[in-house]
N, CA, C and O atoms as a printed pandas DataFrame, in Angstrom:
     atom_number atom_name residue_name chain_id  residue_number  x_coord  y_coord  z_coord
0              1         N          UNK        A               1  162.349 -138.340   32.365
1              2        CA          UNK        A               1  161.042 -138.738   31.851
2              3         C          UNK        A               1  160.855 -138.131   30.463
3              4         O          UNK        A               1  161.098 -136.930   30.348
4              5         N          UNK        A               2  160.417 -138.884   29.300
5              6        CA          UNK        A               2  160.222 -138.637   28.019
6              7         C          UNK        A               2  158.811 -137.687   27.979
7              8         O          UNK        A               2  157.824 -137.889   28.687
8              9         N          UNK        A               3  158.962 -136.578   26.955
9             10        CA          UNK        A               3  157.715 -136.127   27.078
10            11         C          UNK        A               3  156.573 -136.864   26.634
11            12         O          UNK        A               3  156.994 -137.889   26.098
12            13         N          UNK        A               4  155.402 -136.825   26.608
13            14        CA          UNK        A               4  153.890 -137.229   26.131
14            15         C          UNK        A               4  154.026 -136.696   24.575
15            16         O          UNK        A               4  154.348 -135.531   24.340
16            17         N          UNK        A               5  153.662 -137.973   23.195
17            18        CA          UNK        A               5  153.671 -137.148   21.867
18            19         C          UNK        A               5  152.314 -137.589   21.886
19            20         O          UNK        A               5  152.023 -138.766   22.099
20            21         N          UNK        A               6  151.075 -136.272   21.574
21            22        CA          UNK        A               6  149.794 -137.153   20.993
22            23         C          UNK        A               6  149.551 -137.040   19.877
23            24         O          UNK        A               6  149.144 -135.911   19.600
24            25         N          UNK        A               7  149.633 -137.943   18.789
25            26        CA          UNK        A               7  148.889 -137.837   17.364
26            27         C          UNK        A               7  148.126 -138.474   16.792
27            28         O          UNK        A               7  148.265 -139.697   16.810
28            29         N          UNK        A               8  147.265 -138.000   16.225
29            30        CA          UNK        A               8  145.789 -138.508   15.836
30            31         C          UNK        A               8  145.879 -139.492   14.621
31            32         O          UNK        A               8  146.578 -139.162   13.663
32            33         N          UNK        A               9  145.335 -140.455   14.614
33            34        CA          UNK        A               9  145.425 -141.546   13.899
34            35         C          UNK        A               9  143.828 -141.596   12.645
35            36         O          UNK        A               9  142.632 -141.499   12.918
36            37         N          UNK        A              10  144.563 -141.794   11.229
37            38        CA          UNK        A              10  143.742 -142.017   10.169
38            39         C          UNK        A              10  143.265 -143.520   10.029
39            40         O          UNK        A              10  144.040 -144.425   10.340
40            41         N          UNK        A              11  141.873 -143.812    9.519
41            42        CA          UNK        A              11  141.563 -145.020    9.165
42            43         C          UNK        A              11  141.223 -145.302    8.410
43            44         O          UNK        A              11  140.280 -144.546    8.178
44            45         N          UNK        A              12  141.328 -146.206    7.440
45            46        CA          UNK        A              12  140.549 -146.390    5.924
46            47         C          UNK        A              12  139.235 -146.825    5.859
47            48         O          UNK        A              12  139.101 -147.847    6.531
48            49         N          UNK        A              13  138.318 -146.500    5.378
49            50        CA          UNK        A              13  136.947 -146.753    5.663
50            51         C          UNK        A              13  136.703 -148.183    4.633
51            52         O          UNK        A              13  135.709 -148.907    4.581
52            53         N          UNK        A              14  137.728 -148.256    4.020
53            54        CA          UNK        A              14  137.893 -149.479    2.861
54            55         C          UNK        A              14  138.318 -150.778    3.329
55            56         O          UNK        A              14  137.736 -151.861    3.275
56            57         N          UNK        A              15  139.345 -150.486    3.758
57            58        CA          UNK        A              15  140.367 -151.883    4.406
58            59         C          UNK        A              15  140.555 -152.340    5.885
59            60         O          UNK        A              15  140.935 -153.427    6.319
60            61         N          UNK        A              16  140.056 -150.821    6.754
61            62        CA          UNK        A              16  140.221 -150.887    8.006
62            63         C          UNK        A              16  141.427 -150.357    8.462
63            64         O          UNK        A              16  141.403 -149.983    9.634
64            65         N          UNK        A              17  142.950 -150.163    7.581
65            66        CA          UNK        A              17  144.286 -149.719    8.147
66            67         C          UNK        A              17  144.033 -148.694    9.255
67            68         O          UNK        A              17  143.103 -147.888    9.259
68            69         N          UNK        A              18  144.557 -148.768    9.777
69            70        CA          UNK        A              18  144.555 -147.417   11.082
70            71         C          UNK        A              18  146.095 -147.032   10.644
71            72         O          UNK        A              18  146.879 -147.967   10.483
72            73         N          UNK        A              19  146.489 -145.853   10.473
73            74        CA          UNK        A              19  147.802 -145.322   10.379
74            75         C          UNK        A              19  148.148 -143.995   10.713
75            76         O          UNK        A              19  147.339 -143.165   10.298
76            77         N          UNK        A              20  149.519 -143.364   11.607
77            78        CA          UNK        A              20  149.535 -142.262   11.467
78            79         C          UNK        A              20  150.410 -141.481   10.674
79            80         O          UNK        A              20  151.581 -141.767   10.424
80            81         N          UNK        A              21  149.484 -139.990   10.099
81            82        CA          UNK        A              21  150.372 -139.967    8.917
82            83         C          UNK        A              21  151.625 -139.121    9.273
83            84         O          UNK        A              21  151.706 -138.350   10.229
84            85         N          UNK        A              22  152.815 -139.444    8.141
85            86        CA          UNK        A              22  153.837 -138.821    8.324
86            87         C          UNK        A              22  153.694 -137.434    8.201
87            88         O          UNK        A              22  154.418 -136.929    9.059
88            89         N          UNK        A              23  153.061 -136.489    7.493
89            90        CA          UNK        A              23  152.882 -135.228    7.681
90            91         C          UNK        A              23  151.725 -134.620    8.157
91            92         O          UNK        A              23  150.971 -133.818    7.606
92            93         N          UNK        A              24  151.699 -135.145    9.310
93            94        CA          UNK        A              24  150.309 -134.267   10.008
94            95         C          UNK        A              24  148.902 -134.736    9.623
95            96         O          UNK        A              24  148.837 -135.779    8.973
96            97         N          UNK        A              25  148.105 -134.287    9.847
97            98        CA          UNK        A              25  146.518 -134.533   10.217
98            99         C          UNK        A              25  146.402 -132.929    8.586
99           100         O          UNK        A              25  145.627 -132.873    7.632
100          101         N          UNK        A              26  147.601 -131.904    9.024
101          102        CA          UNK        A              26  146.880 -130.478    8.220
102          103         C          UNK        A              26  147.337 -131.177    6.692
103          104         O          UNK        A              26  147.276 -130.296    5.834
104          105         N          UNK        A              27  147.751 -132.431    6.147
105          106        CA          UNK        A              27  148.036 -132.551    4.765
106          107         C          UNK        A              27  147.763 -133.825    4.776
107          108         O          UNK        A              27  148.762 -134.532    4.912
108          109         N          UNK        A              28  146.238 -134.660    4.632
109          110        CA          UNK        A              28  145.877 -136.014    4.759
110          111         C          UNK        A              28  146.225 -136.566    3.353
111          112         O          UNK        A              28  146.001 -136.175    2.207
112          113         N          UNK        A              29  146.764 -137.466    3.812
113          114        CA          UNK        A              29  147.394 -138.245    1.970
114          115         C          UNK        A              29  146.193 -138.639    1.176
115          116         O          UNK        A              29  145.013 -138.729    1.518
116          117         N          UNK        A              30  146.813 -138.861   -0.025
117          118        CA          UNK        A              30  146.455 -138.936   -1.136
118          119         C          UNK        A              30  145.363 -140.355   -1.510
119          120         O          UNK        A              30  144.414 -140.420   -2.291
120          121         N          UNK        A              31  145.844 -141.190   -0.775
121          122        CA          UNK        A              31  145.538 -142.916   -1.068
122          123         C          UNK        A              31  146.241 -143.480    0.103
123          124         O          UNK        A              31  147.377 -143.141    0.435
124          125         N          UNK        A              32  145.161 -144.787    1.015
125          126        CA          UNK        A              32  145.519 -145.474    1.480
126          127         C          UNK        A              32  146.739 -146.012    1.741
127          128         O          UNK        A              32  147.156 -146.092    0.585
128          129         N          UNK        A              33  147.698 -146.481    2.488
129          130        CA          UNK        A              33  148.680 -146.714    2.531
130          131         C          UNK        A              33  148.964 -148.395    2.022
131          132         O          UNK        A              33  149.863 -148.900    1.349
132          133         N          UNK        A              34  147.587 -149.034    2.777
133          134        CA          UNK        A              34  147.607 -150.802    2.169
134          135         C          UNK        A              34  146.562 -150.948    1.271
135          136         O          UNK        A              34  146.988 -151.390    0.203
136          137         N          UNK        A              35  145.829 -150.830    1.271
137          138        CA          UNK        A              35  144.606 -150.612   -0.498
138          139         C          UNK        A              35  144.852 -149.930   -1.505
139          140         O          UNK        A              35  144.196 -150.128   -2.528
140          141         N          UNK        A              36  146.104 -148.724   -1.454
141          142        CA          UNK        A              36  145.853 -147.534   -2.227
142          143         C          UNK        A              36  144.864 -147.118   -2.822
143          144         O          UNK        A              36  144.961 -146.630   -3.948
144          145         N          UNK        A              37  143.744 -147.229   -2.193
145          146        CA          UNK        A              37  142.298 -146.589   -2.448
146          147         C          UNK        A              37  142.287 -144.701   -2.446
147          148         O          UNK        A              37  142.525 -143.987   -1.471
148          149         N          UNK        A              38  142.011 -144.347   -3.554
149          150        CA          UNK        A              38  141.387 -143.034   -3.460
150          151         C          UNK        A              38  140.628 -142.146   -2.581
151          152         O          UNK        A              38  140.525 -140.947   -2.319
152          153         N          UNK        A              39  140.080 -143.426   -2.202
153          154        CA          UNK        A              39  138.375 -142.991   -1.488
154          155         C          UNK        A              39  138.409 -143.635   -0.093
155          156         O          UNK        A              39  137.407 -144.173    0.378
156          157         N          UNK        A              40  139.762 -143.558    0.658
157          158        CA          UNK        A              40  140.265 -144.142    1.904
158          159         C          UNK        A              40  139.058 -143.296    2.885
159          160         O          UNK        A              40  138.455 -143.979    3.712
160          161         N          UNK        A              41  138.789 -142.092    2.792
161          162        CA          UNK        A              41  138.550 -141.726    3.759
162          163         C          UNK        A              41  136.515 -141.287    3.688
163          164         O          UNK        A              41  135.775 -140.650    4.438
164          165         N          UNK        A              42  136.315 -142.003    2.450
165          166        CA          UNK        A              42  135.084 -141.591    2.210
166          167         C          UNK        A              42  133.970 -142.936    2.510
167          168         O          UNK        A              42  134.431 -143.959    2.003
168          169         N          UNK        A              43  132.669 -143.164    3.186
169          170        CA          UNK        A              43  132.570 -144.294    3.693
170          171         C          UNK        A              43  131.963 -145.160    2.267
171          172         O          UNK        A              43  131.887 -144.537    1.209
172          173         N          UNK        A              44  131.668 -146.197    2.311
173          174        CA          UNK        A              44  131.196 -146.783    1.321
174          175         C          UNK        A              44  129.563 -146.816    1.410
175          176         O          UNK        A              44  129.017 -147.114    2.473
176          177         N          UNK        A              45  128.935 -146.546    0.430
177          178        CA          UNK        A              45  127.112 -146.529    0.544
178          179         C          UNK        A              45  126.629 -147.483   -0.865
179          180         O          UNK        A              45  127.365 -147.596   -1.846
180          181         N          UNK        A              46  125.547 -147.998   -0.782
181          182        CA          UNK        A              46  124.973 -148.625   -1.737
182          183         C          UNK        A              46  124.044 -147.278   -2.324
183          184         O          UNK        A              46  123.733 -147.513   -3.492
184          185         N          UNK        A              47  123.645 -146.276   -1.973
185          186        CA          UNK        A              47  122.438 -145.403   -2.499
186          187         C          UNK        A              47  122.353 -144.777   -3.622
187          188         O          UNK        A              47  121.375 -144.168   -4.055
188          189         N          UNK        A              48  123.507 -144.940   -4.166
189          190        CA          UNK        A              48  123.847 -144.819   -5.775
190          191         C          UNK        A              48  123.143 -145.377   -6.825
191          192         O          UNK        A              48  122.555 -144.839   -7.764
192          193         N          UNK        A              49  123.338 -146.907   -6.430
193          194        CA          UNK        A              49  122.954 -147.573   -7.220
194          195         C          UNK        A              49  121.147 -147.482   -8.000
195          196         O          UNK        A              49  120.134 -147.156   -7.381
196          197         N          UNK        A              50  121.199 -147.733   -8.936
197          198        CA          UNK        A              50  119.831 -147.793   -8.756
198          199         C          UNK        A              50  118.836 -148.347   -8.977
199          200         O          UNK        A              50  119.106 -149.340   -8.302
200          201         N          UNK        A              51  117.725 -148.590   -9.427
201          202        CA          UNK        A              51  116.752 -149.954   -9.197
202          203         C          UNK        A              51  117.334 -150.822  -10.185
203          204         O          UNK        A              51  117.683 -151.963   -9.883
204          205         N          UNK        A              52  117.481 -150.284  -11.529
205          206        CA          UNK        A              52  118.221 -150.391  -12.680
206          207         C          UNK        A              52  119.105 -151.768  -12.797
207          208         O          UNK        A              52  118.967 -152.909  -13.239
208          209         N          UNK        A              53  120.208 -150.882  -12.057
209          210        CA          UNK        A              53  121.504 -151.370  -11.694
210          211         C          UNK        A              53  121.379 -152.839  -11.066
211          212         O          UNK        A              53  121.702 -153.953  -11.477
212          213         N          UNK        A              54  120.868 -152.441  -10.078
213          214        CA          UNK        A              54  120.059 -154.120   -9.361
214          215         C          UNK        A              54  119.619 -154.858   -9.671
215          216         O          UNK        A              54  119.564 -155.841   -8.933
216          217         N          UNK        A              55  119.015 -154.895  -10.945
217          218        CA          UNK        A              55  118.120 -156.079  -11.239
218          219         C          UNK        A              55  119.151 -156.629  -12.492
219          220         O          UNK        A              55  119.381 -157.795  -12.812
220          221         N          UNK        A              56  119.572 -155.630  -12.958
221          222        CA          UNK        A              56  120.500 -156.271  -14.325
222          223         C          UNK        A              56  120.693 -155.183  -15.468
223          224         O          UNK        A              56  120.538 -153.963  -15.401
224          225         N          UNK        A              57  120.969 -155.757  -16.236
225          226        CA          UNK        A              57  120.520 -154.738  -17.549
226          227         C          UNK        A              57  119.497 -155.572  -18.502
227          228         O          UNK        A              57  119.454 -156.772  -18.227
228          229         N          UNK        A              58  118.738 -155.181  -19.481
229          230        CA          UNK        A              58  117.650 -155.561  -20.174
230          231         C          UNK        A              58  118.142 -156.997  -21.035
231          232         O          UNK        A              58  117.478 -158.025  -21.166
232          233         N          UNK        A              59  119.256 -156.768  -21.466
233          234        CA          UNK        A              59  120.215 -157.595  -21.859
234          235         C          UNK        A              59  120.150 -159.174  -20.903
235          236         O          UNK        A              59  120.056 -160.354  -21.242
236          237         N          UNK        A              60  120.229 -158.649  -19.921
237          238        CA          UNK        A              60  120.430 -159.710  -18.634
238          239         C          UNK        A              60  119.176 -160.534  -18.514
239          240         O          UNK        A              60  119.028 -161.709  -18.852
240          241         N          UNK        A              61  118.053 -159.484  -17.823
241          242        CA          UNK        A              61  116.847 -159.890  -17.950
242          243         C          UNK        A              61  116.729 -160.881  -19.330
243          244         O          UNK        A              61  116.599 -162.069  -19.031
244          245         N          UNK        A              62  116.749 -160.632  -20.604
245          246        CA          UNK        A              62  116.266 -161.364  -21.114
246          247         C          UNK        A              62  116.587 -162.665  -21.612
247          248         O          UNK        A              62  115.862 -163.422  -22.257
248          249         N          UNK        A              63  118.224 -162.892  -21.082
249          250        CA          UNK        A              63  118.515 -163.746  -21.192
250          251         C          UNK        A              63  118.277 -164.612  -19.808
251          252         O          UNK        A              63  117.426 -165.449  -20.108
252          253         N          UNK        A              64  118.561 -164.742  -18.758
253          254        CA          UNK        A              64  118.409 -165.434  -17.354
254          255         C          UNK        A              64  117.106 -165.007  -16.671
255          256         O          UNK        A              64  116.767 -165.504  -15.596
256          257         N          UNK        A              65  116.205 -163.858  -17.460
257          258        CA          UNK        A              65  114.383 -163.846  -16.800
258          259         C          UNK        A              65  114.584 -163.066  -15.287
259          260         O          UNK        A              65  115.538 -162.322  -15.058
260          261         N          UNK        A              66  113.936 -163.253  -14.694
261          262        CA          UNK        A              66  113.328 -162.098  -13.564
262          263         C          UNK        A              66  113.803 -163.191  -12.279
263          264         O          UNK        A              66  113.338 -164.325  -12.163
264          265         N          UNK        A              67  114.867 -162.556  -11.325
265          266        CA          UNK        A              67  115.390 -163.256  -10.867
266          267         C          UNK        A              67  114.660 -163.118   -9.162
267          268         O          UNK        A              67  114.942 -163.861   -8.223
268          269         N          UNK        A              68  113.970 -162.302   -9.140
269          270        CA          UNK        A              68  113.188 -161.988   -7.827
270          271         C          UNK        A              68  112.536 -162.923   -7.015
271          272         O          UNK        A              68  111.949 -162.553   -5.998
């Protein structure tokens, strides 16, 4: 009988990949393995943005008007 291996599996919060990594859980890579995203493991939020950002720039507004 083969022993039991358990290892914990990474997921990209970007693409969805589930993968386990080749060196352990104690040295999490660098970038995604299928996105090569940076920010594999960080979730994505809109709360950054800000009212600003959303509506356009002034530029925008004044050419295409108040889109609300």
């Amino acid at each position: 009988m083969s022993p039991i291996v358990w290892a914990r599996a990474l997921q990209c919060t970007r693409c969805g990949k589930v993968w386990i990594p080749q060196k352990g859980v104690d040295h999490p890579p660098k970038v995604c393995p299928k996105c090569a995203s940076r920010y594999w493991d960080i979730p994505i939020t809109n709360q950054g943005a800000s009212e600003a950002s959303r509506k356009g720039s002034e530029k925008w507004q004044r050419q295409f008007g108040n889109q609300d």
